[in-house]
N, C-alpha and C positions, 0 to 999 in steps of 0.2 A: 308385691311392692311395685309402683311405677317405675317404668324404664325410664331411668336417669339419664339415658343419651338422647330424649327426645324432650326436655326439659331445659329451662331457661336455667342460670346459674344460681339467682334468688330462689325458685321453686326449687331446685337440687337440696340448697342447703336446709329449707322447708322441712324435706320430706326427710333427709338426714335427721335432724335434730327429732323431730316427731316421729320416729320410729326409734331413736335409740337414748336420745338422752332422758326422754320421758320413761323410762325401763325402771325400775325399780331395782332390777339383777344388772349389778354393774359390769361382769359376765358376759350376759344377754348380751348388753346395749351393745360394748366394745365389738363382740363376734358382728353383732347385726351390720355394724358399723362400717368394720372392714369389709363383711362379707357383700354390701350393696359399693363400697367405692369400687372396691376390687373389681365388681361386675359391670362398673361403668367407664372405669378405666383399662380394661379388657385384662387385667391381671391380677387372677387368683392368688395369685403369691404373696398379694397384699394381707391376703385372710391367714393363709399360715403363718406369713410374719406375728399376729396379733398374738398368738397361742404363746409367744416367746414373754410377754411380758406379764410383769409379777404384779402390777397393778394397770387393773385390766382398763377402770377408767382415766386412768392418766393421758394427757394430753389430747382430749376430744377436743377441747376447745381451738388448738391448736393445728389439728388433721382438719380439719371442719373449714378454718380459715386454709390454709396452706392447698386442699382442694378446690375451693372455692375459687381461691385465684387462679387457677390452673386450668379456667374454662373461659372460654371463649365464642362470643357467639360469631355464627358469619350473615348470610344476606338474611336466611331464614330466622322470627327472632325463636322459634323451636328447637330451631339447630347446633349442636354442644358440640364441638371441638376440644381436642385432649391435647394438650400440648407436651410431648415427653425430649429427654436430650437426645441425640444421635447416637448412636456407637462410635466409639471413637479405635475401635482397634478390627474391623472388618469392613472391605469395599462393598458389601453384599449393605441390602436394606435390612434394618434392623427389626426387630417383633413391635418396637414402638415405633416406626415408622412405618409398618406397616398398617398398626393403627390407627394412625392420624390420616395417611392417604390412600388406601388401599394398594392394589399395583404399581411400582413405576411404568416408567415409558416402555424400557427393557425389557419389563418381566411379563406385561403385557405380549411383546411382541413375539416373546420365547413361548409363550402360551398359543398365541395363534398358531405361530409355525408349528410347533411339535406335537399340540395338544396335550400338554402336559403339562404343570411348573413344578418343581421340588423349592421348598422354600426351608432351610434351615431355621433350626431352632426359633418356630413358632410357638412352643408352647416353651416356657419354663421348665427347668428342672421338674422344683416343688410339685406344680401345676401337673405335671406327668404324673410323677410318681403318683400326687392324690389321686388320678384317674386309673392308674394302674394298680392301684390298693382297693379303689371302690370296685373294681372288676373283680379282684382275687374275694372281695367279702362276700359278694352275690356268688361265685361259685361256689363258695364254701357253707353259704346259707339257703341255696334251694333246696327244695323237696323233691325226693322223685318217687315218694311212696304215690304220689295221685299224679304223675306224670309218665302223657303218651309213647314217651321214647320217641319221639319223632327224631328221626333224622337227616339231616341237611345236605341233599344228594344236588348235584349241579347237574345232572342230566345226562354222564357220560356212561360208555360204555351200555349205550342201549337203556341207563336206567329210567324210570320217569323222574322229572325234575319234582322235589319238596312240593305237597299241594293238600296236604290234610286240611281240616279246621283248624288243629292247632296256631297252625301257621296261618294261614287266610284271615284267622282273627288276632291277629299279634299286631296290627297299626298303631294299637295306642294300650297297649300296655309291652312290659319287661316278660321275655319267653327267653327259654333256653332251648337251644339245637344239638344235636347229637353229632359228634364224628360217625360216621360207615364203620371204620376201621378200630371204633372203639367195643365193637361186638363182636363176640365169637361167632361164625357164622354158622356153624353145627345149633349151637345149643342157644344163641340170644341173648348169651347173658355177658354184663360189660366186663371188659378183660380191666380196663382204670377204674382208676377211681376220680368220682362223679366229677372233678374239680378240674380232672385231667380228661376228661374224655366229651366234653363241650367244643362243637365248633362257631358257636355263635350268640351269642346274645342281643337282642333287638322284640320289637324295632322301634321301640318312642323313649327312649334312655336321654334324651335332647327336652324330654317333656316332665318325665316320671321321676329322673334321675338330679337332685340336685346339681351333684360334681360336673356332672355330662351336662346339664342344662348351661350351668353357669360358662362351662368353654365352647356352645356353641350359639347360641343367643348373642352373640357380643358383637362391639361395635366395630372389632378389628373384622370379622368376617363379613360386619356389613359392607365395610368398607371397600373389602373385598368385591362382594360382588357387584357391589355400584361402579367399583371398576370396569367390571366384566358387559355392564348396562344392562342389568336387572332392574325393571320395572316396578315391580312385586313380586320378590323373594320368596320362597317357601321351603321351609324346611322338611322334609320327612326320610323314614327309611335310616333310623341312626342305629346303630348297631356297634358292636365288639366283634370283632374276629380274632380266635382264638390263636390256631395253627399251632395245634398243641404240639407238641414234642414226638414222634417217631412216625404219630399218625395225622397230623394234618396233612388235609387234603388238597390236590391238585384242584384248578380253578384255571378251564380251557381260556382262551381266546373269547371276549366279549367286550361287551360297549354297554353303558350305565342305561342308556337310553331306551334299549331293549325290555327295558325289566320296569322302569319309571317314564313309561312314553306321554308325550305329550304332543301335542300338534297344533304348529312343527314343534321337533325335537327344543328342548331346551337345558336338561340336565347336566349338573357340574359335581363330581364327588370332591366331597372333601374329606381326605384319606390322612389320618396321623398316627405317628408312628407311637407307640406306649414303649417298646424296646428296640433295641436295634432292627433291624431289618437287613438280614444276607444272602447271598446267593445261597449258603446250606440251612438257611431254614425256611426258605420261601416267599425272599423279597419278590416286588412287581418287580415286571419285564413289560414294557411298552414299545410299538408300532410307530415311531415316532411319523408325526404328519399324515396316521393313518383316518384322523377323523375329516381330513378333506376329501377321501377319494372313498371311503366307505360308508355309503348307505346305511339308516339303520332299516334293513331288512325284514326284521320280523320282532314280533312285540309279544311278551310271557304276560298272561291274561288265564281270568279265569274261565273255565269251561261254562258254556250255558247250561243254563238249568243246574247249576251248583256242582259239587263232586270233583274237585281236584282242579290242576292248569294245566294250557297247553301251548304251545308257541303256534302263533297264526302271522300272517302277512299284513307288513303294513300296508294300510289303505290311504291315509294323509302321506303329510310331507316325511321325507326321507333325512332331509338334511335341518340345519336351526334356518329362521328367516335371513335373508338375506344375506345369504352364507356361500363364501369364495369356492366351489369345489373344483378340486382337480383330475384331469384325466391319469388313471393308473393303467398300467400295462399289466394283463395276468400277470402272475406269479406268485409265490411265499413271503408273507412280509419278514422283516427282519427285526428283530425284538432286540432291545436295549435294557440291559438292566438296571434296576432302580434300586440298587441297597442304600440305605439313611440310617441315621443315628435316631435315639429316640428323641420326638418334639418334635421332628420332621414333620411338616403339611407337604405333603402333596395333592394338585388341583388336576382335576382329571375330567376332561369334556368330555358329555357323553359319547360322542360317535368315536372317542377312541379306541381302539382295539389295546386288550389289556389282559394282561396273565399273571398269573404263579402257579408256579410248582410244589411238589407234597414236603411238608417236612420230614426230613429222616434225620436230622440233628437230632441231638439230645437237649435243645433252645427251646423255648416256644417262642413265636414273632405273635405278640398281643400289638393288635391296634384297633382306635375308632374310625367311626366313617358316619357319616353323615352326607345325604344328597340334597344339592337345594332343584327347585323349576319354577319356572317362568309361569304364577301366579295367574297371568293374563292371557296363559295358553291353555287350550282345552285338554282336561284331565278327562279321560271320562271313565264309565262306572264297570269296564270292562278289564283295569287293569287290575292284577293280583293286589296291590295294596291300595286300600281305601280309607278316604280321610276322614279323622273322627267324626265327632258330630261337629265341633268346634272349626273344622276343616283345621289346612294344616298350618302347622307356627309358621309366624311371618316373623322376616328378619327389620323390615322398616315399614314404612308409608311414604310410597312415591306421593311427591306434589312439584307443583314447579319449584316451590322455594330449594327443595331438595336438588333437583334439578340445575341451578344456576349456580351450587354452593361449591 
């Protein structure tokens, strides 16, 4: 279906009507209905709302007008604005203000300094839960009678970092990763079961995955990164992390950029919380203002001539363009912990230095993640993930109209 946030208001209510009311299945249309406003006004919550009502076609005529008026064009006439009410019981910006403007002033500036932002309840209740139920169904409905067991090792203790085909070929489709610590190490075989013994799921769940498409595709994260001054957006690398309960695994000190280099650097994770997130079950821990004074140093790529990855030296830029760095004095950085509620986003600049710890709770910390990069900077064919054939999702289309809006 066309992206309703790159549409005039006439054209909007177009394609509305022509996709739902001409439906035969009154059902259908209503789901269809909610489920494209919901995607244009950046909230899913719209679509479970619909599921509540005992007649399904009631009041289309009425949602149709009532959206209709709730747009607004500005200089560009492509360009849709969502006009939503403020919150009125928190000083913090609200999940529809941040829809409508991306960043404020503030949040931007907490971002430069720290390399970091935590942005409370970004996502919905609703909105979570249905992302944390689409998680629990695909663990519960993979196969592993024709799967590698691969498992999703981060490199430490001497191990080699993940680098089979399974994974090398996971860009653009739904794979599952193994915990280490979900196998007996004598005998191979998993001590959980299959549901609980996942450290990962990835990496195009943003493309493949409805639930996951529809909460990153949107225009509040455009918004977002038009704040950040992304040129041309790209999404890739979305994933689940599990951190299953006794055995999720520790996740040393690292920076996004490492793993999704570009040149210059330009990656920003966008990290959201599905459950809570605590220090005992292996919230981040972040270097605050470590992405000014650290290089990224070396880039996870695949081995030439095929057969697994290795980490090599960067050879381009180190730091993003035109980017303030600062002089650091050896020593140990000092990590800050990040525990959040679920719905939490947190934004994470590549060159940040970034950790967690293993879970030994009895919790698991489920969350997604998705990375965007700078479109306009060279990706090349060296890095471990590669872009489909389609290359990777875009979040807009820079033009000036955009530009002046």
């Amino acid at each position: 279906m066309s992206d309703l946030c790159c549409m005039e208001p006439a054209m909007v209510k177009e394609e509305l009507i022509g996709k739902t009311i001409g439906s035969t299945n009154g059902n259908t249309a209503r789901s269809k209905l909610w489920r494209v406003v919901g995607r244009a006004m950046g909230d899913a919550s719209m679509f479970a709302e619909s599921a509540k009502e005992d007649n399904p076609c009631q009041g289309l005529g009425s949602l149709l007008s009532d959206f209709s008026t709730s747009l607004r064009t500005r200089d560009s006439p492509r360009q849709v604005v969502i006009h939503m009410a403020p919150s009125r019981t928190s000083g913090l910006p609200n999940r529809e203000e941040v829809h409508n403007h991306g960043l404020t002033t503030e949040q931007l500036q907490s971002y430069r300094d720290d390399g970091y932002l935590i942005i409370p309840n970004a996502l919905d209740a609703s909105t979570t839960a249905l992302l944390l139920q689409e998680t629990k169904d695909m663990l519960s409905s993979f196969s592993v009678d024709d799967h590698p067991m691969t498992k999703f090792s981060t490199g430490e203790n001497d191990k080699d970092h993940v680098g089979d085909d399974y994974f090398l070929t996971s860009g653009d489709k739904i794979r599952f990763f193994f915990e280490e610590d979900a196998f007996d190490p004598a005998t191979g075989e998993l001590l959980k079961p299959k549901h609980r013994a996942i450290n990962k799921i990835g990496h195009y769940l943003h493309a493949l995955s409805p639930a996951f498409r529809d909460s990153t595709l949107t225009s509040s994260n455009a918004a977002i990164v038009r704040s950040l001054g992304f040129r041309d957006p790209r999404v890739l690398q979305s994933m689940v992390i599990c951190k299953q309960p006794e055995i999720g695994g520790k996740v040393p000190p690292h920076q996004d950029s490492t793993f999704l280099y570009t040149n210059p650097p330009s990656a920003v994770g966008f990290w959201i919380a599905l459950e809570d997130a605590t220090a005992e079950n292996g919230c981040l821990s972040f270097a605050k203002g470590s992405h000014r004074r650290s290089p990224v140093k070396n880039r996870f790529v695949r081995k030439r001539g095929g057969g697994g990855t290795e980490f090599v030296d960067v050879e381009g830029a180190r730091f993003p363009q035109d980017f303030e760095v600062e002089e650091w004095a050896q020593g140990e950085e000092v990590y800050t912990m990040g525990d959040v509620k679920a719905g939490t986003l947190v934004l994470i600049h590549g060159n940040l230095l970034h950790k967690s710890e293993k879970n030994t709770s009895a919790k698991s910390r489920f969350i997604y993640t998705f990375h965007v990069i700078e479109g306009e900077n060279e990706y090349d064919g060296r890095n471990w993930l590669q872009p489909p054939e389609k290359g990777f999702s875009k979040l807009y289309h820079w033009d000036r109209a955009t530009a002046r809006s």
